[in-house]
C-alpha positions in Angstrom: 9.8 10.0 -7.4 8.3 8.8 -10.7 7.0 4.6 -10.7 6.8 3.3 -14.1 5.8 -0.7 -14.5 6.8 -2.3 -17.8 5.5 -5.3 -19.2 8.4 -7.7 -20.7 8.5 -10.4 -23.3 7.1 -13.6 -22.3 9.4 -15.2 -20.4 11.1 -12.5 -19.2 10.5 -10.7 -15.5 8.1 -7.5 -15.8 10.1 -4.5 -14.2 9.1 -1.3 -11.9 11.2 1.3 -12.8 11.9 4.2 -10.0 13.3 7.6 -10.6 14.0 9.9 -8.0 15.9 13.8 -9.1 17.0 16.1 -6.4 18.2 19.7 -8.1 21.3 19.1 -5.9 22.2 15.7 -6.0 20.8 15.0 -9.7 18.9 11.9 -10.9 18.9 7.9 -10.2 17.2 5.2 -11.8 16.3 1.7 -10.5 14.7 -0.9 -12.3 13.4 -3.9 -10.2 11.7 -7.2 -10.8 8.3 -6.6 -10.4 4.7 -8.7 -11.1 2.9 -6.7 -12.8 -0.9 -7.7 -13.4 -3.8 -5.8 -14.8 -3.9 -4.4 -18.4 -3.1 -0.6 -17.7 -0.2 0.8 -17.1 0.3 3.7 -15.2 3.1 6.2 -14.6 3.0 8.0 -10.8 4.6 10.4 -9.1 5.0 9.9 -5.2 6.3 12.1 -2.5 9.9 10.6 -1.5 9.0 11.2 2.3 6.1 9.6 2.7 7.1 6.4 0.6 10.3 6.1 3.1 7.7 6.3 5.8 6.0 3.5 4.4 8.6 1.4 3.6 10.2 1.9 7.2 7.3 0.4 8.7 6.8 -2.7 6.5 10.5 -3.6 6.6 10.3 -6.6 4.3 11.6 -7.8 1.1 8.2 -7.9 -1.1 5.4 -5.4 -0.8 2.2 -5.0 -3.2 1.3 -1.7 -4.5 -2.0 -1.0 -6.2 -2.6 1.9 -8.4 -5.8 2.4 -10.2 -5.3 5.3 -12.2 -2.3 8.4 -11.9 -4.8 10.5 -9.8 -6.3 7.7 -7.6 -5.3 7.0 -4.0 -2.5 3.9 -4.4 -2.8 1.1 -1.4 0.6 0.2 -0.4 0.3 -3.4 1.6 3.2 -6.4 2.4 2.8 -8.8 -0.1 2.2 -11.6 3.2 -1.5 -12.3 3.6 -0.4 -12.4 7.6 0.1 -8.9 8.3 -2.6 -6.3 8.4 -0.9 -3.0 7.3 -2.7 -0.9 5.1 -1.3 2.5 3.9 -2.5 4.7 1.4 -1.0 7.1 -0.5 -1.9 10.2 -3.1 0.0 10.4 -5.9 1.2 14.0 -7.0 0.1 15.5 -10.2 3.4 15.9 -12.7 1.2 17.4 -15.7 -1.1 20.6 -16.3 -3.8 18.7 -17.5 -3.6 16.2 -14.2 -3.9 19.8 -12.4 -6.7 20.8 -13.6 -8.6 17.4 -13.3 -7.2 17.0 -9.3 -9.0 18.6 -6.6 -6.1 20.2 -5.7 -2.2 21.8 -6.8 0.4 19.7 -5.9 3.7 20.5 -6.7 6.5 17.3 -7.7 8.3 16.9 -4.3 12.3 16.9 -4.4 13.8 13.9 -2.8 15.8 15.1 0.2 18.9 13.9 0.7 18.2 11.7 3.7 15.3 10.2 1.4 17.3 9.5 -1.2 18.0 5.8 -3.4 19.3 4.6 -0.2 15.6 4.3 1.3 14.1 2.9 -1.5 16.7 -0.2 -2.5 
């Protein structure tokens, strides 16, 4: 699954795009109202599997996600100041040149079936 953020015109919500492709079961795109803050933006790629894991456990409505750089660990926490959970996550590398600057091969995970839009909406 690919996360892209997007920076609107002013007045207008920022977005997160998501974008998951199964060979099988093809290709969906989401785009959700996000705030975005920070000048960079970053495009990752995330395993489907382990961001379901994730979101099973903080089962809430808002979440915070903090990405440094496409190669950088991302923190994943509820957007509540009340709750405690921490999880972090590698992102997978998508491009040769991300390869050779990771300390090691990942390959871009297909989303499963059971892992699909459904657990991410």
């Amino acid at each position: 699954m690919t996360l892209r953020g997007q920076e609107t015109q002013e007045g207008e919500p920022n977005t997160v795009t998501l974008q998951a492709t199964a060979e099988e079961l093809g290709t969906n795109v989401s785009v959700i109202p996000a705030t975005i803050s920070g000048d960079d933006q970053h495009e990752i790629c995330l395993n489907t599997r382990y961001l379901a894991d994730v979101l099973a456990v903080l089962d809430m409505p808002e979440m915070a996600l903090e990405v440094v750089s496409p190669l950088r660990p991302i923190e994943i926490t509820p957007a509540l100041a009340s709750t405690q959970y921490h999880y972090v996550m590698m992102p997978l590398s998508t491009r040769a040149s991300d390869t050779a600057q990771s300390t090691s091969r990942l390959q871009r995970a297909q989303v499963p079936e059971e892992h699909g839009s459904a657990a991410l909406t």
